[in-house]
C-alpha positions as CSV (number, residue, x, y, z in Angstrom):
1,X,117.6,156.7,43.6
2,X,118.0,154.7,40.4
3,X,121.3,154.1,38.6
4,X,123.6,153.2,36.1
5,X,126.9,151.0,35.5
6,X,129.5,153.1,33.8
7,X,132.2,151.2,31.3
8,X,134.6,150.2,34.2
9,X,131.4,148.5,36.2
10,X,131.2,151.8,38.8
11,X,127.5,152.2,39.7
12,X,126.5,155.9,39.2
13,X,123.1,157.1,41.4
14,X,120.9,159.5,40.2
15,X,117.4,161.4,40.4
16,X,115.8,161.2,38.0
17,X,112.4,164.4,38.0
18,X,110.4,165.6,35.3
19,X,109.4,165.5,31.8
20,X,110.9,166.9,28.7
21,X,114.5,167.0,27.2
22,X,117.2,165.7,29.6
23,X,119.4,167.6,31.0
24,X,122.4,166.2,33.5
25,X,123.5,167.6,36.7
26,X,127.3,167.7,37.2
27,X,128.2,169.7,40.6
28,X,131.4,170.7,42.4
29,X,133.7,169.4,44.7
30,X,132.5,168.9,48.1
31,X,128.7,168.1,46.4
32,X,126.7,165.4,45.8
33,X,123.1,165.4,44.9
34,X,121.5,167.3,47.7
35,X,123.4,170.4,46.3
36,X,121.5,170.0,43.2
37,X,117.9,168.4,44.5
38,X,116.4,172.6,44.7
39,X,117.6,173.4,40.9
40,X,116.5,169.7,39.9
41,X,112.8,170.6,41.5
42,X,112.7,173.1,39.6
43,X,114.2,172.5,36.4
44,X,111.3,169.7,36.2
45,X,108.5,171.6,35.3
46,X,110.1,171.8,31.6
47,X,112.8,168.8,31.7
48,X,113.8,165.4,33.0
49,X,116.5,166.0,34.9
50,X,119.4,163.8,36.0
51,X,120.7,164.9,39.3
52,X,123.6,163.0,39.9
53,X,125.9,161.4,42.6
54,X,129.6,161.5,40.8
55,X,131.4,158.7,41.5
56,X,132.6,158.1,45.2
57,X,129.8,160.2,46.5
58,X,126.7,159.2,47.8
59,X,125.0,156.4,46.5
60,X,127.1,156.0,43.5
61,X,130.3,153.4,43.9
62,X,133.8,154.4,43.1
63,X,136.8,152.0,41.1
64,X,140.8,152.3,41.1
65,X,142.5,153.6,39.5
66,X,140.9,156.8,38.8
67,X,141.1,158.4,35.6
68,X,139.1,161.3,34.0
69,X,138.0,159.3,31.1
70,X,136.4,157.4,33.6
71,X,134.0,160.2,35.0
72,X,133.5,161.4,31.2
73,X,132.5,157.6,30.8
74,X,130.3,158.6,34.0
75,X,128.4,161.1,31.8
76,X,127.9,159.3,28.3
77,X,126.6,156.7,30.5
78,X,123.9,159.2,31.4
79,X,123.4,160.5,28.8
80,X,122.6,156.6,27.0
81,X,120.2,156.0,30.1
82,X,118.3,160.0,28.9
83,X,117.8,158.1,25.4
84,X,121.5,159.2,23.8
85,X,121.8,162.8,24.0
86,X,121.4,165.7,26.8
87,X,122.1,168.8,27.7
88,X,124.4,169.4,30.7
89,X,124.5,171.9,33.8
90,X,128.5,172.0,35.0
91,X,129.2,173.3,38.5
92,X,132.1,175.2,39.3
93,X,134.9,172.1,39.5
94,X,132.3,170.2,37.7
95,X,131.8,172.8,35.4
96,X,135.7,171.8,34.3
97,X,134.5,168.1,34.0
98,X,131.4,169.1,31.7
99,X,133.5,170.9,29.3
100,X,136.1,168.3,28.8
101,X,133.3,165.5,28.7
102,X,131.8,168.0,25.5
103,X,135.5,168.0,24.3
104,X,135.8,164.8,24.1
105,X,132.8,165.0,21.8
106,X,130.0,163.2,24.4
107,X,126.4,164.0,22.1
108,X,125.7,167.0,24.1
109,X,123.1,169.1,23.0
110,X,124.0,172.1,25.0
111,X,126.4,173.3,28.1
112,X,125.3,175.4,30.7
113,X,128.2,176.6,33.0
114,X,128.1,177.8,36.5
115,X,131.5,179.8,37.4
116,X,134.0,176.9,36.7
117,X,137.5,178.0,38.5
118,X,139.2,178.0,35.4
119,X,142.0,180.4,37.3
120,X,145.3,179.4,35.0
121,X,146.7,183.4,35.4
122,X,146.3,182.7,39.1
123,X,148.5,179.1,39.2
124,X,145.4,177.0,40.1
125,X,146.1,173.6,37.8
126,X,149.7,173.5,39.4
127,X,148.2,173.9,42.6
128,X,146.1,171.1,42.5
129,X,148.5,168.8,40.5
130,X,150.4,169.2,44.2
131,X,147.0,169.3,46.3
132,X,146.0,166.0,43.9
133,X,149.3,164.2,45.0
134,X,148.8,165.5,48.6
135,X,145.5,164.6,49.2
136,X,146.5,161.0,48.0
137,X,148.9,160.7,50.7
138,X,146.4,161.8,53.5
139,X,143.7,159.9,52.4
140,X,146.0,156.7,52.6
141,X,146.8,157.7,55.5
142,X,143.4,157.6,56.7
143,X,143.4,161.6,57.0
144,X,140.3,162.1,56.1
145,X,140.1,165.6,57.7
146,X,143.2,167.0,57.2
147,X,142.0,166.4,53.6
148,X,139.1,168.4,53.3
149,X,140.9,171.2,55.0
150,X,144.1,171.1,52.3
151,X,141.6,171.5,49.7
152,X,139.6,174.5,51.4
153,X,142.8,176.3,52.1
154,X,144.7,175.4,49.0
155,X,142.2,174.6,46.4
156,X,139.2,176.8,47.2
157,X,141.3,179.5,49.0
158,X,139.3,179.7,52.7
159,X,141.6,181.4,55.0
160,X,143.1,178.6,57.2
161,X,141.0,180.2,60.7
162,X,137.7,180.4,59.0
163,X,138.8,176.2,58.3
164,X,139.8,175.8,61.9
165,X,136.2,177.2,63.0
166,X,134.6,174.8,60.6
167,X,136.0,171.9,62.2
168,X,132.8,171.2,64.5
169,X,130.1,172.4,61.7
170,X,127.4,169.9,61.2
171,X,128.0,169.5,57.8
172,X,131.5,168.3,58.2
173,X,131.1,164.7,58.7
174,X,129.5,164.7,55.2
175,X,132.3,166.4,53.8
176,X,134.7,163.9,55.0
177,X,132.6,160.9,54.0
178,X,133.1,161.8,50.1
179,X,137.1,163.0,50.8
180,X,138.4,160.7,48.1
181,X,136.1,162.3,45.8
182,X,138.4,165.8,46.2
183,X,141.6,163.9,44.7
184,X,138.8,163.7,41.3
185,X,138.4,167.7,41.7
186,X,141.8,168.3,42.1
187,X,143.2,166.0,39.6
188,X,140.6,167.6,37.2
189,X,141.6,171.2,38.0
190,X,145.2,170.3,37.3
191,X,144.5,169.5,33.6
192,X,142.5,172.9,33.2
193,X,145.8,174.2,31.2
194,X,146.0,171.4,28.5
195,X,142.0,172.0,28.1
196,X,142.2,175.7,27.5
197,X,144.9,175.0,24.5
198,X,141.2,173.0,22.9
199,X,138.5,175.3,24.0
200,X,138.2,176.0,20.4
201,X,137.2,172.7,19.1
202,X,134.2,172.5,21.6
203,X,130.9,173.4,19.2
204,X,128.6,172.9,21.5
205,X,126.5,176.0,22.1
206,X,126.9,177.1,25.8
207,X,125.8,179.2,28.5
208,X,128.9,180.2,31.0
209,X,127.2,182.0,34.3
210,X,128.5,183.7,36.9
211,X,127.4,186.2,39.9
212,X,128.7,189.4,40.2
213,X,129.0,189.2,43.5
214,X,131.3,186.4,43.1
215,X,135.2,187.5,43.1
216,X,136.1,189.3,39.9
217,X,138.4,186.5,39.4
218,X,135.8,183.8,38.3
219,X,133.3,185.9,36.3
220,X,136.7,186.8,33.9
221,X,136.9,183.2,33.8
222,X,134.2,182.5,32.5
223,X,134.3,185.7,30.0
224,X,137.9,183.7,28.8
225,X,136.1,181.0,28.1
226,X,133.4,182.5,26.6
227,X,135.8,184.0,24.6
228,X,137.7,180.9,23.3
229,X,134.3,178.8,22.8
230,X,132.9,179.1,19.2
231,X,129.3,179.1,20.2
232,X,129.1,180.6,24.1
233,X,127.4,183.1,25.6
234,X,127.8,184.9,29.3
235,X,125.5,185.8,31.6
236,X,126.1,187.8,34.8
237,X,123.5,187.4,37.7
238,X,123.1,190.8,39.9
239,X,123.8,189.9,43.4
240,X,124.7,185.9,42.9
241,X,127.8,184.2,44.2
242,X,129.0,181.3,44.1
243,X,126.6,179.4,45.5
244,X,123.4,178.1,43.4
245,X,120.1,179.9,44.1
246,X,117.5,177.7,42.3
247,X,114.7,180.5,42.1
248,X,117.5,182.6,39.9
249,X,119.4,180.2,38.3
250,X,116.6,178.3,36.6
251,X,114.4,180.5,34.7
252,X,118.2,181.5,33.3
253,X,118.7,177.7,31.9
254,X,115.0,177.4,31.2
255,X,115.8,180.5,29.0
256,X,119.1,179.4,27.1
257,X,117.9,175.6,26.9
258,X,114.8,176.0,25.6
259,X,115.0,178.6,23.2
């Protein structure tokens, strides 16, 4: 992987594929590059695409204290190394990220938003203001399980036996490795109400995406925000959740960022 230093010295990993305009790859909690390497294959027939380890995941490093700023420093870093301006694909909590990184007026060429949790009518940012503080305390403690299940159950709402079952999957030693990554998430989620109230001063033309076979809950997100954006569109995929299916989701981007 190749990388960059971001302002406060963290070293941020990426992929980089392809040949064309750049385009950035910010995913979700719980993610770090593999989630993206099927989209980023192919997304690189038409683009160079940065598929990217967020900080404290993966290859990248990580730096105290965390701050937002600091993973919207993250991105303008990227964006310098893709020659100064890109578009960028948001994943659900990194979805959240994306738009407050084009907020803070990062030269963004276009947003492309895959169903960001952006659930204020249903009390998530106060949720994970708590969860953020919580998962703090575990993760000093060394609790490095007990922290990936507060955020399923709490954060992304898996019933607490379908979590117990999970506790021997494959996958979850990988999950705990980037735990101190899901204080980020959370503490990112919890400032979704202040970034609604500036939805309005985000020009950047963008995409918001979401499967209708996802909960109702998350494709009127991303109709709200549609809404409140001055330059968005929605699209609703027939039989998507909320997982990303490369062979569906990118002829959609090829579509919106291309055209």
């Amino acid at each position: 992987m190749k990388n960059v230093r971001s302002q406060d010295g963290t070293v941020i990993a990426f992929d980089q594929s392809g040949e064309g305009p750049a385009i950035i790859l910010v995913l979700g909690a719980f993610n770090d590059h593999f989630t993206g390497s099927a989209l980023a294959e192919r997304l690189s027939k038409h683009f160079t695409v940065f598929n990217v380890d967020r900080r404290a995941r993966g290859e990248s490093s990580d730096t105290a204290p965390y701050a937002i700023e600091r993973e919207i420093e993250d991105i303008a870093a990227l964006i310098d190394e893709a020659g100064g301006s890109a578009s960028v694909f948001g994943y659900s909590s990194g979805a959240v990220l994306s738009l407050m990184a084009a907020e803070q007026g990062l030269p963004i060429t276009k947003l492309a938003l895959y169903e960001p949790p952006f659930l204020l009518e249903q009390g998530l940012a106060e949720r994970s203001r708590t969860a953020a503080t919580r998962l703090s305390e575990l993760l000093s403690q060394g609790l490095r399980g007990e922290a990936v299940e507060l955020y399923q159950t709490d954060l992304v709402g898996i019933p607490a036996e379908i979590v117990a079952q999970l506790r021997n999957a494959p996958f979850r030693p990988s999950l705990e490795a980037i735990a101190q990554s899901l204080v980020y998430d959370a503490i990112i989620l919890g400032k979704m109400d202040l970034l609604a109230s500036r939805l309005s001063s985000i020009a950047v033309p963008t995409l918001l995406i979401s499967g209708e076979a996802s909960p109702a809950m998350l494709s009127d997100a991303a109709q709200a925000i549609t809404d409140a954006l001055p330059h968005a569109q929605h699209r609703r995929l027939p039989g998507q959740t909320h997982d990303l299916v490369a062979e569906i989701l990118a002829p959609v981007l090829e579509t919106f960022l291309l055209n």
